[in-house]
Each structure stands twice: as structure tokens, then as C-alpha cells.
N, C-alpha and C positions, 0 to 999 in steps of 0.2 A: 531457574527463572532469571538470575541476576547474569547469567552469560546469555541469557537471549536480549538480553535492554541494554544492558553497561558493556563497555569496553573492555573485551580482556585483558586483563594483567598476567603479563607470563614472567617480571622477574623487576626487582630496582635495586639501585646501589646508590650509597650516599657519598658523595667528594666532592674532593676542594677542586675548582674550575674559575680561572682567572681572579683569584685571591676573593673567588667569593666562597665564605665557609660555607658546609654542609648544603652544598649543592645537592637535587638530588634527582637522576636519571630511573626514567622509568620503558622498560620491552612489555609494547604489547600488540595485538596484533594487529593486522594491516585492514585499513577501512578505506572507503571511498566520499572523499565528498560530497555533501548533500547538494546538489545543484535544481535549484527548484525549476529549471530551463527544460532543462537533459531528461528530469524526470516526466514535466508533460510531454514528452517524445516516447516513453514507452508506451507500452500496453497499460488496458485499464489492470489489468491482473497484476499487474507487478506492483502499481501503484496504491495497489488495495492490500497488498500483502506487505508494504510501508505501513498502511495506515493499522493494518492488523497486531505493527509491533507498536506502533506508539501505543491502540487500546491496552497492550500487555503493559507499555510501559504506566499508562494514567494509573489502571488498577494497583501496581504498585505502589507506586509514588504515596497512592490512597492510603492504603493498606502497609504500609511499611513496618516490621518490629522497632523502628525507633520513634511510628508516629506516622501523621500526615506531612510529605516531604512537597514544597515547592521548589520548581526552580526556577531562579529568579530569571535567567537571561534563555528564555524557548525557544531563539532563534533557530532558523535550520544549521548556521553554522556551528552550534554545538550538536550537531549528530554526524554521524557515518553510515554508508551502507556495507555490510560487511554478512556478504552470499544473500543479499535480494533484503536483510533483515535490517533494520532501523536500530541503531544504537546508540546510547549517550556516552559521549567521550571526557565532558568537562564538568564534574561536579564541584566547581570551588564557590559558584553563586547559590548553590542546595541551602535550607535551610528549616527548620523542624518548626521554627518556630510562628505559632497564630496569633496575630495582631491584638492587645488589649482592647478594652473599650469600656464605657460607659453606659454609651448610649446606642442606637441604628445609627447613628449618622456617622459615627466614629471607623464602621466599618465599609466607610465607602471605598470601591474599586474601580480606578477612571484608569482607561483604555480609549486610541486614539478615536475609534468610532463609537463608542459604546460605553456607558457608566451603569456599575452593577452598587444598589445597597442592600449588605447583608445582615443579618439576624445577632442582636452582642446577646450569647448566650448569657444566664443567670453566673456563669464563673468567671464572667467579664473580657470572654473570650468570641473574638468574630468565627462564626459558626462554618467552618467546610472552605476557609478564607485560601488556605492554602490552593487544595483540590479543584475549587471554583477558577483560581489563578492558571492553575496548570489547564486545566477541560480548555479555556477560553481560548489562548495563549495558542494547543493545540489547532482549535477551530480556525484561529484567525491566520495562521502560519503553515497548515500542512490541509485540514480537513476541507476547509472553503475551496482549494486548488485542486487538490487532488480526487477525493471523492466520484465527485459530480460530472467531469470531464470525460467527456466520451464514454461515459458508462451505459452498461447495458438496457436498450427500454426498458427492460420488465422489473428491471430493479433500482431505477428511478424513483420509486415514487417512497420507497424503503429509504434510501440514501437521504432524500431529503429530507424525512421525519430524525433521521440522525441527526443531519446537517445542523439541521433548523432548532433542535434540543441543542445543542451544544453552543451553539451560536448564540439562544435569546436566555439561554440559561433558567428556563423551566424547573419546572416539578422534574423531568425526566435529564434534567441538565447537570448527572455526573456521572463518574466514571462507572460504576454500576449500571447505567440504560447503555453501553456500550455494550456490555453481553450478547445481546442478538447479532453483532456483527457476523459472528460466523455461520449463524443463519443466512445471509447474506452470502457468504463463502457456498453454504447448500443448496440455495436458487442459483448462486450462480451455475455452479459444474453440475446440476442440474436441471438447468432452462430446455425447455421441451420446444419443437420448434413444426412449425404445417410442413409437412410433404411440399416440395416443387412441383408443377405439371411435368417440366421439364426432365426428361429421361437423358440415363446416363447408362454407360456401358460398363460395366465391373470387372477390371482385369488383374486378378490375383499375381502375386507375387513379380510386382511390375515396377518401375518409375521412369520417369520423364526428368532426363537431366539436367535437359538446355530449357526454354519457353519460359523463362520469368521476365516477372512485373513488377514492378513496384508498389506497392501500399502502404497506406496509416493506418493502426501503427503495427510493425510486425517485426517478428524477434530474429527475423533477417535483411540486414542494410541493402543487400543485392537481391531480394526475392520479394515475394508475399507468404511468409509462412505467421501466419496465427491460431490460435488454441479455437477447440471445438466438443460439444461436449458430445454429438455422436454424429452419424453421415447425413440426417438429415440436416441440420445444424450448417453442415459442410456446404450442402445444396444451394441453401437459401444464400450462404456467403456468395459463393458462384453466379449464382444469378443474379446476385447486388452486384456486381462489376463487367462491364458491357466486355470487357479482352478477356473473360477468365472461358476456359475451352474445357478444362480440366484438372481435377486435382492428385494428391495423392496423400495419401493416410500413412504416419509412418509408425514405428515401435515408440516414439519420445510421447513426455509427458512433462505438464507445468505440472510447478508444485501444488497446485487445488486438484491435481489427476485427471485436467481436461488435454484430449488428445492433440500435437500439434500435425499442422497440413500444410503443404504447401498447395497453391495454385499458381494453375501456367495460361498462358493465352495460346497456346496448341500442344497437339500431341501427334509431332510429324515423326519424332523417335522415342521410342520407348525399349527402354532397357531392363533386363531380368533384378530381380534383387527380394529377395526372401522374406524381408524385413518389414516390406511395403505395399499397399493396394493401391493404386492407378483406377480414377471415374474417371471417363471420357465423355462429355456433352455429346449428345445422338443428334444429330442436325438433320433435317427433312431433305 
């Protein structure tokens, strides 16, 4: 669990570096900045499979053997992406410790849009202060952007009951009502989708080299290839875009195991290849 949220450490040394004692260098592996730009430019799949490590990471933080851990600075600059996965690089703002108090009022939580008061339990301790910090923190910096954007109709209306718990901080507003997330992961790779009227030609062990287009968003800079979860799926894609002529189903696969495809706006050459099935739109 802790190599899929935290930054690997592969090795440190401690030295003296420009007469400063006990410097101390630390090898670990290689991550990607979080750029919250770059990231509305993928796929919604990708951007779900972010938010699917930060749920790993809330639960943790929840749940920790030393405690409920917040951390104090959420920004996306303390994470990396490192192979599609969300991970925290800078623990030195972490902190174990829950706010004393008196009274409710002592446990107030003011955030630029939004002010939370929490429960001073009977051992004079704000109740979930940490956990409540970190859910928030995520909602306001990763879950409000990501999530919701260009996501799937049929799993809109799921998405925003997440959203919207984490955001107004409910009964359902911790890290525990995250769990259905991958419920969400199951509608999605498998969303069922109507037949087309529109008939197509099925040419086994085929593809179409040349005839690409461009699309939002797709897991190719020079084409339209995006995930599907089977050919009907594929169809409805096709016929949502007036140049799309033809697709092709290949052997690859996202990591939720929906199939990728590319679509073309013809099919004036097509070439053999083992790996791959070629529809071709049947035109009157």
C-alpha cells in the first residue's frame, strides 16, 4: 500500500555539502509533475485512475498505524504521477496531531470558500479534524476538476453524489463513502450501450494505416484512438463524429480492461495484420 501513495525510496546518504553538516541525499524513483492543465487534456479514464489513488491515499492517511495523519500543504505540487498512479513526494508538513478544544467553536475549519465546525469530543479533542482537512483539501484541489469533466453520461449522476459528499462534508463526507469508487471503475468498463441502425462491414484480421483524425481526448496526439468497452460502444463513438468512416479494434487494453480503437475518416487502404479487426461504415 505505502508504494502505491508514497514516493519510493530506493537508497540515502548523509554528507557534509558546502560546509553544511550532515546534509542528507536521498534516490528515489522518477515521477511526473502534477500539472492540473495537462491533466484536463487526458482521458476521463486516466483522470479517474488519479483520483482512484488519492481515494487509496485518503483511506490511509485515515487509517494510518500511527493514527489519523493530515497533511498540512495538499496542493498538487506535492504529488507526482508515476505509471498513470498519484503519489505523495513531500511529507515534512504531515502531522498526527488533532487540534485540542473546549468547546465546538474551538474546532472551527475556515477554507477559502467554505468554513466547516466540528464536534470537541468529551477528551477535548476536534473529532475527524485531521481526515475532514485532508477529504476537503482533496475535493477542492483534485476531485472538483477532475472527476466531473467530460465524464461518462451514465456515470454523472454517481460522480456528483461523490462530489457533492466531499465537498459539503455530510454524513457521507469521509474517506470511508469513497469505497464505491470502484463501483464506478464497474459501470464504467461496463456501460452497455443501443445497437446503431447504421451497418458496418467486419473485416477480420485487417487495419487501416493511414485516414486519421483528430479528437478529445485520445490516447493518441496524431489520431483518434480511445477506450471502449465492446463494438457496440465503438458504433455509437463512430456515428457521434460526422468524418469517422471506420474503425479498428486492436489487441491493447486501459488499465480498467476497456478495449482501445482507433477511428479513421476512410477506408481507401487497408492492410493485413493479425492483431486487429477493421468496421467499415456500409454507405447506401
Amino acid at each position: 500500500c505505502l508504494v502505491v501513495i508514497f514516493f519510493q525510496l530506493y537508497g540515502y546518504c548523509y554528507q557534509d555539502s558546502n560546509d553544511i553538516p550532515d546534509t542528507l541525499t536521498t534516490i528515489t524513483e522518477l515521477g511526473s509533475p502534477l500539472e492540473m492543465i495537462q491533466l484536463l487534456q487526458t482521458s476521463w479514464e486516466d483522470r479517474f485512475r488519479i483520483c482512484l489513488s488519492l481515494v487509496r491515499l485518503l483511506h490511509y492517511l485515515a487509517h494510518s498505524p500511527l493514527g489519523s495523519v493530515t497533511l498540512l500543504d495538499f496542493r498538487p505540487r506535492q504529488f507526482v504521477i508515476v505509471d498513470g498512479e498519484l503519489k505523495v513526494t513531500d511529507l515534512d508538513d504531515a502531522s498526527i496531531e488533532e487540534s485540542s478544544c473546549t468547546s465546538n467553536s474551538d474546532c472551527f475549519m475556515e477554507f477559502p470558500a467554505r468554513n466547516f465546525t466540528l464536534p470537541c469530543s468529551v477528551e477535548g479533542r476536534c473529532q475527524n479534524m485531521n481526515e475532514k482537512r485532508n477529504l476537503y483539501n482533496a475535493y477542492r484541489f483534485f476531485f472538483t476538476y477532475l472527476l466531473p469533466h467530460s465524464a461518462p453520461s451514465s456515470l454523472r449522476p454517481l460522480l456528483d453524489k461523490i462530489v457533492n459528499a466531499t465537498g459539503n462534508r455530510n454524513e457521507y463526507g469521509n474517506a470511508k463513502y469513497l469505497s464505491p469508487s470502484p463501483s464506478v471503475n464497474s459501470e464504467f468498463t461496463q456501460k452497455c450501450v443501443k445497437s446503431a441502425n447504421t451497418k458496418y462491414r467486419r473485416v477480420p484480421e485487417a487495419f487501416i494505416p493511414d485516414e486519421n483524425y483528430r479528437c478529445w481526448p485520445s490516447y493518441h496526439h496524431k489520431g483518434c484512438l480511445l477506450s471502449v468497452f465492446d463494438v457496440n460502444e465503438a458504433i455509437e463513438i463512430c456515428d457521434s463524429y460526422s468524418q469517422c468512416k471506420a474503425f479498428v479494434l486492436t489487441n491493447q487494453t486501459t488499465w480498467t480492461g476497456r478495449q482501445l480503437v482507433f477511428f479513421k475518416m476512410a477506408s481507401n487502404r487497408i492492410m493485413p495484420d493479425p492483431d486487429k479487426i477493421t468496421y467499415v461504415k456500409v454507405t447506401d
